[in-house]
C-alpha positions in Angstrom: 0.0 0.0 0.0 2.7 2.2 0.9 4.9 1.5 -2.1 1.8 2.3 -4.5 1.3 5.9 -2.6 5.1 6.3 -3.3 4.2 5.9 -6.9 1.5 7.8 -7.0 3.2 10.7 -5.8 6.3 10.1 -7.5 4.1 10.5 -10.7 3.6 14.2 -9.6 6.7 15.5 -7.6 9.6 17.3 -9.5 12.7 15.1 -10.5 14.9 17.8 -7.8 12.5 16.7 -4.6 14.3 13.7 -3.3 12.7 10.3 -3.1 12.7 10.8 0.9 11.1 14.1 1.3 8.3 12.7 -0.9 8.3 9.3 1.3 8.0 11.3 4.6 4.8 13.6 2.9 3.4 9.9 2.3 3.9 8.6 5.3 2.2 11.6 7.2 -0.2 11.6 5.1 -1.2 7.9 6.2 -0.5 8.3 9.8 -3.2 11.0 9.3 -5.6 8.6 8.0 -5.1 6.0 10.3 -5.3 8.3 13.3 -8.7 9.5 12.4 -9.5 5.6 11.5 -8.7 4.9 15.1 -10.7 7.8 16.5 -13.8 6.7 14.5 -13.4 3.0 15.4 -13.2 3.6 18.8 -16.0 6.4 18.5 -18.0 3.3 17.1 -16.8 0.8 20.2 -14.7 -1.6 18.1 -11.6 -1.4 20.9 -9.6 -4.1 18.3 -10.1 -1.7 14.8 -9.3 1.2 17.2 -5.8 -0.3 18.9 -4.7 -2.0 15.3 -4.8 1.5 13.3 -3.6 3.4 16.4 -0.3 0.9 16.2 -0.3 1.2 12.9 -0.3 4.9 13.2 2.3 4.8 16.0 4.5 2.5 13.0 4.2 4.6 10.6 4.8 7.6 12.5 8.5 5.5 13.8 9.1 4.6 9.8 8.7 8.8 9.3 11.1 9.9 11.6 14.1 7.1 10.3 13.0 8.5 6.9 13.2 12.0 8.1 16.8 11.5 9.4 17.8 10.0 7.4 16.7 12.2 4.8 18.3 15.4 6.6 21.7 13.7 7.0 21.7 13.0 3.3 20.6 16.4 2.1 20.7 18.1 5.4 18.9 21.5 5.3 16.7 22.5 2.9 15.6 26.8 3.1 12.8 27.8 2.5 12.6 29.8 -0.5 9.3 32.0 -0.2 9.2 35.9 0.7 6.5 38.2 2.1 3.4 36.8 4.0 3.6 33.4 2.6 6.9 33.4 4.4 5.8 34.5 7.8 2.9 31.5 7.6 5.5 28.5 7.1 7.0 29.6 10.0 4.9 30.1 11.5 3.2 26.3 10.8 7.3 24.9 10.9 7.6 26.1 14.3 4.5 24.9 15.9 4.6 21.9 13.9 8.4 21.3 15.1 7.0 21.9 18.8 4.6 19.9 19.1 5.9 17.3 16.9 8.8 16.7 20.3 5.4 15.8 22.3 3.9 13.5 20.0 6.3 10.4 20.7 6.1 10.9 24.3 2.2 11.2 24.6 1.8 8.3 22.2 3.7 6.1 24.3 1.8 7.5 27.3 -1.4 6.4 25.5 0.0 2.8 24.7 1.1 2.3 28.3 -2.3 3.5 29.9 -4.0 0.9 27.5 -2.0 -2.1 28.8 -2.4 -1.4 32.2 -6.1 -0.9 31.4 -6.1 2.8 32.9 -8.8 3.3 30.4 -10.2 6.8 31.8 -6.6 8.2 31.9 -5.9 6.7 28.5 -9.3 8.9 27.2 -8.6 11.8 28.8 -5.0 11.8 28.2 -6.6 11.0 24.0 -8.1 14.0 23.9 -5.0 15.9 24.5 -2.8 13.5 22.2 -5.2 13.1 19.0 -5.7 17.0 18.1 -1.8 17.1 18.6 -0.5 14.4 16.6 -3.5 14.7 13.8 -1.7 18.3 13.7 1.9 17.5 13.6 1.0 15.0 10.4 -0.8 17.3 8.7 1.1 20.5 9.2 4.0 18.0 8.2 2.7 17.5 4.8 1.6 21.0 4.2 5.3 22.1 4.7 6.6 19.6 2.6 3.9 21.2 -0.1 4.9 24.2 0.9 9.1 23.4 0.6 8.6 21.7 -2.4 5.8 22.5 -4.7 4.4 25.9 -3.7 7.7 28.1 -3.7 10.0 25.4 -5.0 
């Protein structure tokens, strides 16, 4: 599945964008769909949909960030290009996104350790927090790749 998103986006990203930076988009992109997945299958009370696509999110999100450094010590920094306002707003999305991206692993494993010990009202309330956040950090991470790459290339 993954490998046919690759594809697909390969089909439509510029030779210069390296095959990593497109990867990473992909991959937060899909950690984005399997978070809200999770949310709606636990919203619907299947507990086993809800904990398989919230550890497949959790994978997918741990496959990003190899990708991600590894993609940074390959091509290391890449500036941003844009001037004016549009400038100002991927900053301003980079340095939330960069923020709050630190809390994600940390409230994710959190979340998987309230689960086993069946702490389930700490494991919702502590959800609430962690969802919005990490639903953030993946799609702000894909809008900056659009915005790095394809907006002001």
């Amino acid at each position: 599945m993954i490998a046919t998103l690759i594809a697909a986006a390969d089909a439509v990203v510029p030779a210069a964008v390296h095959p990593l930076a497109t990867t990473n988009a992909v991959l937060n992109a899909l950690a984005t769909v399997l978070l809200v997945a999770g949310w709606v299958f636990i919203r619907r009370g299947n507990v086993t949909a809800h904990r398989a696509a919230m550890v497949a999110a959790f994978g997918v999100s741990a496959v990003f960030l190899g990708c991600y450094l590894t993609y940074h010590y390959l091509v290391g920094h890449v500036p941003f290009r844009g001037q004016g306002a549009v400038r100002a707003v991927y900053f301003a999305i980079l340095i939330s996104h960069i923020l709050l991206a630190v809390l994600v692993p940390v409230l994710a494993l959190r979340m998987f350790f309230l689960a086993w010990r069946g702490r389930w009202e700490a494991h919702r309330r502590l959800g609430r927090v962690t969802l919005p956040i990490w639903l953030y950090v993946s799609v702000t991470g894909v809008v900056i790749y659009a915005m790095l790459y394809h907006l002001v290339p």
